[in-house]
Structure formats: C-alpha cells, structure tokens
C-alpha positions in Angstrom: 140.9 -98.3 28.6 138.3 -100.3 30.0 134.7 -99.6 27.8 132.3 -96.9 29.6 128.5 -95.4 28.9 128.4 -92.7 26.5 127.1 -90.4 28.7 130.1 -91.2 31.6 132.4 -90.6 28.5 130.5 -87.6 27.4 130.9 -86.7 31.2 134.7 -87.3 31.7 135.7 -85.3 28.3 133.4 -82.7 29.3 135.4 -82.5 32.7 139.0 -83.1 31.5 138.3 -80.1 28.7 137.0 -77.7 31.5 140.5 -78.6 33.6 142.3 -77.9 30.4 140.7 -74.6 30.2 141.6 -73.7 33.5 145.1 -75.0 33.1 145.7 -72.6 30.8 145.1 -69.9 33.4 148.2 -70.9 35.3 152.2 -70.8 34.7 155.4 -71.5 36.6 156.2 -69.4 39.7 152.6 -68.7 40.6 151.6 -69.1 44.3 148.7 -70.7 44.9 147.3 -73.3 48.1 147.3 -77.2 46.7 145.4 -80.5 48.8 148.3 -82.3 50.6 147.8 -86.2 51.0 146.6 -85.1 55.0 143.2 -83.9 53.4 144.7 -79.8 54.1 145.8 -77.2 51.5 149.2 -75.7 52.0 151.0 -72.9 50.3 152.7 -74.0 46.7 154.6 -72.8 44.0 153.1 -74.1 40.0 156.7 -76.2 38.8 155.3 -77.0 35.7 152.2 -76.9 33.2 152.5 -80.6 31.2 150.5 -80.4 27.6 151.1 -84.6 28.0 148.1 -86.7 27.2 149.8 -89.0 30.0 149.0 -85.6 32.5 145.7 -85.1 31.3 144.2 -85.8 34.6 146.7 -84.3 36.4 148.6 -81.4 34.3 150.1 -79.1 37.4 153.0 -80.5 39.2 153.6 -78.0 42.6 156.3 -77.8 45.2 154.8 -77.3 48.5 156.7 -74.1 49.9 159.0 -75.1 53.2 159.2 -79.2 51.8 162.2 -80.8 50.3 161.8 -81.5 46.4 161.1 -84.8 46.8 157.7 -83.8 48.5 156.3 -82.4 44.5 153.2 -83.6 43.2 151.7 -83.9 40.1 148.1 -82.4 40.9 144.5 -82.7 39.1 142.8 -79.0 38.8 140.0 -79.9 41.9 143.0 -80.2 43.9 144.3 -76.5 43.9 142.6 -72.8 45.1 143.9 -69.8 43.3 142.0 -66.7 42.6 142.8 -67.8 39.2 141.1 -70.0 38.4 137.1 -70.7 38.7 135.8 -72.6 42.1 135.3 -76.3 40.9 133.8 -79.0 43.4 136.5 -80.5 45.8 136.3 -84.0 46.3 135.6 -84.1 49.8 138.4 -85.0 52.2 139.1 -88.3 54.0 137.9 -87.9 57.1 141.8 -86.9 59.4 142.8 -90.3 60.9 143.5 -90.9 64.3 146.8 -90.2 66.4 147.0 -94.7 67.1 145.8 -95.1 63.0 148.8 -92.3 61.7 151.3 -94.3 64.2 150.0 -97.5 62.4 150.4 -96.0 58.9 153.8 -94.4 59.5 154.9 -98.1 61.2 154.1 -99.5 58.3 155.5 -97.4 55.9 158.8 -98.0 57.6 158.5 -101.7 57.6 158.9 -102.0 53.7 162.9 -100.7 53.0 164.6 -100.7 49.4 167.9 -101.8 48.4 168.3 -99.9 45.0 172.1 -100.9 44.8 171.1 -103.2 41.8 169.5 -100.4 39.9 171.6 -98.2 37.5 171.7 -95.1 34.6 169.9 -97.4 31.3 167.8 -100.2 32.9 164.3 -100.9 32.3 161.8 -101.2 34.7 157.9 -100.7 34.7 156.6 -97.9 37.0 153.2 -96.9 38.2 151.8 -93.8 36.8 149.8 -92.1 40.6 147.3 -90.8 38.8 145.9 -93.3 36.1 146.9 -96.1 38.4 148.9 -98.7 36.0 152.4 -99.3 35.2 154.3 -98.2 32.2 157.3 -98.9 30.3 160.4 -96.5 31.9 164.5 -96.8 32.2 166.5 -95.5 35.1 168.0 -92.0 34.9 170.0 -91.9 37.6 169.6 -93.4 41.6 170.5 -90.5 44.1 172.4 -91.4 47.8 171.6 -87.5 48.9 169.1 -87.7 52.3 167.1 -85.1 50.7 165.8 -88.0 47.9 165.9 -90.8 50.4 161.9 -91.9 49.9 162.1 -91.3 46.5 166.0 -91.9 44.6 165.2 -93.1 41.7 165.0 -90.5 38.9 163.1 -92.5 36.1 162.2 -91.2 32.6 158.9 -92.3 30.6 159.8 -94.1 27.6 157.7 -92.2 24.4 157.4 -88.8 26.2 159.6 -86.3 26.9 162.6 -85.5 29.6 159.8 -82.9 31.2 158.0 -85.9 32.4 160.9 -87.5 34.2 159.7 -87.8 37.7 161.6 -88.7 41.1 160.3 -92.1 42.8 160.7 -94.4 45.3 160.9 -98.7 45.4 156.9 -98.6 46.2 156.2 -97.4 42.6 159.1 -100.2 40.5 158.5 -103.5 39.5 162.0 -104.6 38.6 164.0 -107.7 39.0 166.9 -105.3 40.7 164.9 -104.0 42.8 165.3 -106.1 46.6 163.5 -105.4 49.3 166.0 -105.1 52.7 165.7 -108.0 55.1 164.4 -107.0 58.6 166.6 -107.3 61.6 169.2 -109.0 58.8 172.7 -109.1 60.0 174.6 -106.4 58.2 177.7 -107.9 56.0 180.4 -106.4 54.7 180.0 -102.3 53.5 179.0 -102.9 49.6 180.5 -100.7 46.7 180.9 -96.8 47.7 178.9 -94.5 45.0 182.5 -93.1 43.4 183.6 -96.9 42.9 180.3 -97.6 40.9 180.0 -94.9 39.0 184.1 -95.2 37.8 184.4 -98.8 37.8 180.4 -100.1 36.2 181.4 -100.1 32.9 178.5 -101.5 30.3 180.5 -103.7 27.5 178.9 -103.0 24.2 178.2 -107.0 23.8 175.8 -107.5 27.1 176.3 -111.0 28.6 173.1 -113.1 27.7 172.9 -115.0 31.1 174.5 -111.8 33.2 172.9 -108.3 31.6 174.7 -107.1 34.6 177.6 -108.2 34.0 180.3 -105.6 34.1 184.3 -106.7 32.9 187.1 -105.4 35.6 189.2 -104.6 32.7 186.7 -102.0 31.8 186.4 -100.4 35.1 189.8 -100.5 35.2 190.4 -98.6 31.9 187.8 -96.0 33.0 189.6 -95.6 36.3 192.7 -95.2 35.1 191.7 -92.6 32.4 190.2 -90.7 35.4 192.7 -91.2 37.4 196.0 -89.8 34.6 196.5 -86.8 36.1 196.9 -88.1 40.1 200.3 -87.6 41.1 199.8 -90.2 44.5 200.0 -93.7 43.9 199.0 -96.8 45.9 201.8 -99.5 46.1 202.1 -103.0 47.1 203.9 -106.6 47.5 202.8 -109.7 48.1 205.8 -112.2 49.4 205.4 -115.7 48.9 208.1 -118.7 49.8 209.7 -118.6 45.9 209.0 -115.0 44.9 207.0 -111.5 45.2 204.8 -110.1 43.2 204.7 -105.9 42.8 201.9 -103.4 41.4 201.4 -99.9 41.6 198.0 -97.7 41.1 197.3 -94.4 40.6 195.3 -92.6 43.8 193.2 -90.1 44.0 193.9 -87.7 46.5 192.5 -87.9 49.7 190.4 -85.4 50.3 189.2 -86.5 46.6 185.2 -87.6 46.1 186.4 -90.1 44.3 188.9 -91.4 46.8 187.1 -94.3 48.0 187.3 -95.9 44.4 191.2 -96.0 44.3 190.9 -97.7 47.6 188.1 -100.0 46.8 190.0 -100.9 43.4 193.1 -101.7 44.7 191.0 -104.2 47.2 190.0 -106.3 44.2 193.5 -106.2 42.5 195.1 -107.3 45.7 192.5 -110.0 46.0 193.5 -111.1 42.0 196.6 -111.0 42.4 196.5 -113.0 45.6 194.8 -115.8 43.9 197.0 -115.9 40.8 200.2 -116.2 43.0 199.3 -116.8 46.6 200.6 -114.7 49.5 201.5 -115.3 53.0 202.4 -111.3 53.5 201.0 -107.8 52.1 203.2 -105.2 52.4 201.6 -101.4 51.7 203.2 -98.3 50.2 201.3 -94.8 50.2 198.5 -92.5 51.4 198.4 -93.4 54.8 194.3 -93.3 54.8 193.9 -95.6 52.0 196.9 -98.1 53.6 194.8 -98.6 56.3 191.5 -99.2 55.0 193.3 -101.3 52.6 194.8 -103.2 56.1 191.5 -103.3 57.6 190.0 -104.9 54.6 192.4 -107.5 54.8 192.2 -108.3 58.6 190.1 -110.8 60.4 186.7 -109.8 60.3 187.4 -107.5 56.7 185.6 -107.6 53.3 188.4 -109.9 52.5 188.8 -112.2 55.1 188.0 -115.1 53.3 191.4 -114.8 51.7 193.2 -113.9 54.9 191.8 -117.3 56.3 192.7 -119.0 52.9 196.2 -118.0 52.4 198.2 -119.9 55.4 196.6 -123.0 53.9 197.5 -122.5 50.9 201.1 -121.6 51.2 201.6 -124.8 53.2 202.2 -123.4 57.0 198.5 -122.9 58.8 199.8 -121.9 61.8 201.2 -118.9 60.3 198.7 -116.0 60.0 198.2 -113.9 56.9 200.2 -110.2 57.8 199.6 -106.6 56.5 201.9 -104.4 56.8 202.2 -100.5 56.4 206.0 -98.7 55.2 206.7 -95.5 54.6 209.1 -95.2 51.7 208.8 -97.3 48.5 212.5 -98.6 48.5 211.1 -100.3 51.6 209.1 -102.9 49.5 210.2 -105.8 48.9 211.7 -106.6 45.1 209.6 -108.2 42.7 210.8 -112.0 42.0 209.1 -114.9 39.9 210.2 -118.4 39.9 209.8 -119.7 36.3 207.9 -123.3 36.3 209.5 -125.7 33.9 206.5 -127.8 32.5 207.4 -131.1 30.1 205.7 -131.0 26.9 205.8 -134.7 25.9 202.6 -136.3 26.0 203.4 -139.7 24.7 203.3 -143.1 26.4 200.7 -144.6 29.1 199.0 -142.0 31.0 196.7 -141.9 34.0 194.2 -138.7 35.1 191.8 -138.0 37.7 189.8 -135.2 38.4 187.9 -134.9 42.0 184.6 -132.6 41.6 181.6 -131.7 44.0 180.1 -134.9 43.0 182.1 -137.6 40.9 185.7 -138.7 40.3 186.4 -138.4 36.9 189.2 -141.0 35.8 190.9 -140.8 32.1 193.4 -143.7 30.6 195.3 -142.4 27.6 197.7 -143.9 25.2 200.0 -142.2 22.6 197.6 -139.0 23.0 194.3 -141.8 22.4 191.9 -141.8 25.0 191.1 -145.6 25.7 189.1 -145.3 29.0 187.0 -142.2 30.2 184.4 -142.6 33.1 182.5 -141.0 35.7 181.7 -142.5 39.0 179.4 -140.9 42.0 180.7 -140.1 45.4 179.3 -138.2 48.8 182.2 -135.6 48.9 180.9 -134.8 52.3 181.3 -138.1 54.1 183.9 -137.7 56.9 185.9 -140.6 56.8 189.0 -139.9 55.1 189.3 -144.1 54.4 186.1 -143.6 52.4 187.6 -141.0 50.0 191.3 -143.0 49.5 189.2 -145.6 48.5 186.9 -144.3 46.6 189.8 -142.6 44.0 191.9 -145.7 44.5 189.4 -148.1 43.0 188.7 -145.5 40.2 191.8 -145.3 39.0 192.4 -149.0 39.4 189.3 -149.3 37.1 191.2 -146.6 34.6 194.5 -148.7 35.2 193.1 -151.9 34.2 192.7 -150.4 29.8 196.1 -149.6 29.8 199.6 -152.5 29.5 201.5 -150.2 31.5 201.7 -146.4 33.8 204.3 -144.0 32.9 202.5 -141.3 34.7 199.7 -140.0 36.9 197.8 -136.7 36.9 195.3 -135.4 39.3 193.1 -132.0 39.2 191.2 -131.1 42.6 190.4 -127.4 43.9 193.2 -126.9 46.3 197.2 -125.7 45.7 200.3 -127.4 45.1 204.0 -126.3 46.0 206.7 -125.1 44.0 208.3 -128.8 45.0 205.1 -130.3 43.4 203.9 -131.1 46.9 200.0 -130.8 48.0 199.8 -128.2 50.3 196.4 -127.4 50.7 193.0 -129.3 49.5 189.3 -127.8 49.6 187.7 -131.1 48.3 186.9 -132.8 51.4 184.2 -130.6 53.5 184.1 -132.6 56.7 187.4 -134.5 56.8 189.4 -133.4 59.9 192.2 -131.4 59.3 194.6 -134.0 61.0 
C-alpha cells in the first residue's frame, strides 16, 4: 500500500464500511441495473456477494441479463441502482466516444491475439486484479476452446483465497512465460494438438524436468491413453515395409463419433513417426476406421504434419527416386507380416583401431590400442562449404593425423547423422548442407 494522509485514510475506510453496509442489503438472484464499461446501466442479476478482503472495493460480481457469462463483472457499490440500496454519488461517466474512436478501439483490441496452447490445469502465472490494479500470484484451472469463453479462456484461481474467487480471463490480464502472443499475417503451419489429445496424452511426471518444466514423457501419455482407451473394441493397425523386414503395431481406437477420437488418431501419428525412425520405411500400409486411415494418410503425404519424414525416408532407404507410399486395406490379413533381420555385431575390441565422428562443427578423430586411447583430438571445419573436395580432405588429413600414434590399422569407425544399409553401405548422409546431391 503506498502511504496516504490520515484524513484520505479516514476517508477511504469511512467509504469502503458504508459499501459494506450496503452490501449486506443484497443477495444472489436479485435484479437490479449495474454501469456497463459504455458509461450505461443495463439490467443484471447479483452472482455473488464476496466477504474477501481482496473484493473489498468491489464485493458484487453481476451477470448482465441477455450476455454470455464471460461478460460478468466484479462491481464496486457506486456502480449499481436498486431500490435497495441507498442513492450513493456515481462517478460520472466518460463522456460516449465517437463512432471513428469505437472503430479505433475495437481495431485495436483485435490486433493483440493469444495463443494459450502453452497454458495448462497447475501452472503459475501472475494476473491482474481490475479493481486494485496490480498483479498477483494465481495457477491455471482450466483453458476453455468453447466460443462462448473466447475473450476470456483462462479459468484462473487466486492463490491464498478461496475457489469463490476463481474468475474467468483473458491473455490481456497474464503475465506468463506460456503465454505467446499470435503473429499477424503469420503463415499458418501445421494444425497443433486437438483438445482430446492434450488432455489424454499431457501427462505431468512426478519428477519435473529442471531445464523442461514442460516436459511431458510419451510413455505417460501413452499409459493414460491406453487406460482410457481398455474398453474400445476398434483398433488402429499398421506396417511399415522396409528392403530386410516389416515392422507391425496395433492401437486401440476410439470410436468415431467418439470426443476423444481425434487423440487415437493424433497418437498413432507420433508412433508411426517413432517407429519410422527406429527402423526406417519406404511404405505405410493402414488397417481400420476408415476416418482415422485417412487422416493418418493425409498426415503422411506431401504437404502433412509429417512430411518431413515422407521427404526423409527415400533417402534414407537408399532409392530417392522412389516416393514414400501410404496405403489403405480393408482386412487385417491384408498387412504385410511382421519380419526383423537380426544384425550380427563383433564384440572384440582389441588391436589397432581408428574413429571419426563428423559433427555441426568439428571432426572428432580417436586412435586406440588394446582398448587404450593413445590419440583424441578435435579439429574445426565449415560444414557448410560446398565443395565436396574440401570435406574428403578435411577428414582425410584428420585421420591421417590419428593414424600417425598408432604401428598399424586393423580397423576404421565413423559416426555421422545419416543411415547405413543392412550391407554396411552409406545410403544416405545429412552432414553436408550444401554439397550437391550428385
């Protein structure tokens, strides 16, 4: 509180006790007229009568009769008429603003848009208080997706007062970190996580990841999801055929005409896309609820949320002229059967050795003998120069550097982001930016 004259103090208890007083001469359901934000009184209904210090000043929240709930206020006692209560000096009322100035306003207003997908049920935020004009400590109840709450869908609760308090606002009112403001005339990108998916799949671990608090584990929203989903008898199936095998899953689905249908298909997007990397694919091959088959197919078409790994896959299973394909079959005998390929990997670690490792922005060259590393070192390169001479040279004379500790090679092992075959052959490399693909 900032410090004030005794006699303004004397002034302001005098006043809020009168308002208390009168407070007391209202209760929920009674009709009554209450100042609108335009400077006019309009028919209302009393909502509630708050004994909070924190609604001292402002202790009768209304809902204006014909408005959506969102509309409520929280109103001081000069604010309403009632034959109630005892005629107390109105403040008087801005003067009504001009047809060009309201266009201006209501321009404006629109201008500033929310993205409140990073808010969730349990995070903090600070929120300003309308009446006292500060921000105070609060946590997010819940963030509604209804029209009805579309300028205010944030349901916050007051931390040290009770759940009466809990008010409705909007992104004008938060400071929070999760909070984003939307990008004007921003290309839109792919559609983000449906409301069923985040509320099913958002699971808070118990141990909160320092660096992420936001963090949330698959294998937790996949355990939720599944729980939910015990009792659907539909499931989602599919294949993914490579060169040397096929990989198989199956997922429960809800039904379609389910609200939480677009989670099973949302889910089974990011499976697919795991199991994809895990593997590798040059085909997906779908089994079940036609619907969710084809937004599944759509996803993973040019254009998609995943097309990334539509573009990805023909390089990495060695033929880039053949495109990535999704198909759609009826029956589930249709699918193709699952088949690994076990990898035989030597164990023996003896003898002379030579390693390389190609990062972002150094070769990393190892010599090791008998399991002792004699040489280690790291040497600087511009991964995006263009000349693919530049690069053969640049990890030949590392590894001649690396060569030079050791009396003899009995064998050479590289690391670079990129795939090899089940022939040990490179098919695909990601290292080299700018280097032509021929």
């Amino acid at each position: 509180w900032r410090s004030s004259p005794p006699s303004v103090c004397a002034q302001v208890a005098l006043q809020v006790s009168s308002f208390g007083a009168m407070a007391d001469n209202l209760e929920v359901g009674m009709k009554l007229h209450a100042l609108y934000s335009d400077g006019e009184y309009y028919p209302a209904e009393v909502v509630e009568v708050s004994e909070s210090d924190r609604r001292k000043k402002a202790p009768i929240k209304v809902h204006f009769v014909g408005y959506e709930t969102s509309d409520d206020r929280w109103m001081s006692m000069d604010k309403l008429k009632s034959k109630k209560l005892p005629k107390v000096k109105a403040e008087e009322p801005k003067e009504k603003a001009k047809p060009k100035a309201k266009a201006k306003a209501k321009a404006k207003a629109k201008a500033k848009e929310f993205d409140y997908s990073g808010l969730e049920k349990g995070m903090k935020c600070n929120v300003l208080a309308e009446e006292e004009g500060k921000f105070f400590p609060a946590e997010v109840v819940t963030v509604s997706t209804g029209k009805g709450k579309a300028s205010t869908p944030v349901k916050i609760h007051w931390v040290g007062y009770t759940n009466a308090s809990d008010e409705w606002v909007g992104g004008d009112r938060i400071k929070s970190k999760n909070l984003k403001l939307k990008t004007q005339g921003a290309k839109a990108g792919p559609p983000g996580m449906p409301p069923a998916a985040r509320r099913l799949l958002l699971v808070k671990p118990k141990v909160e990841a320092p660096l992420d608090p936001g963090f949330r584990p698959l294998v937790l929203g996949k355990r939720a999801y599944l729980e939910a989903a015990k009792d659907c008898t539909e499931k989602l199936e599919w294949a993914l055929t490579r060169s040397d095998g096929c990989a198989r899953y199956s997922l429960p689905v809800f039904d379609e005409k389910h609200k939480d249908v677009k989670a099973s298909s949302y889910l089974a997007g990011v499976l697919i896309q795991e199991m994809i990397w895990q593997r590798s694919a040059s085909e997906l091959v779908l089994c079940g609820p036609k619907r969710i088959c084809e937004v599944i197919k759509r996803a993973y078409s040019k254009g998609g949320a995943y097309e990334f790994e539509v573009m990805s896959m023909p390089n990495v299973c060695g033929h880039p002229d053949k495109a990535f394909v999704v198909t759609i079959v009826e029956k589930s005998e249709d699918l193709p059967a699952s088949k690994d390929t076990p990898q035989v990997c030597g164990k023996d670690a003896s003898g002379c050795r030579l390693a390389f490792d190609l990062g972002k922005s150094d070769i990393k060259t190892v010599a090791v003998k008998d399991n002792e590393v004699l040489y280690s070192k790291e040497t600087e390169w511009d991964v995006t120069n263009p000349d693919p001479q530049y690069h053969y040279d640049a990890i030949m004379d590392a590894m001649k550097l690396a060569k030079a500790a050791l009396p003899r090679v009995d064998a050479i092992g590289g690391s670079a982001t990129g795939t090899i075959s089940a022939d040990n052959e490179a098919t695909w490399c990601d290292i080299f930016p700018n280097v032509p693909p021929d």
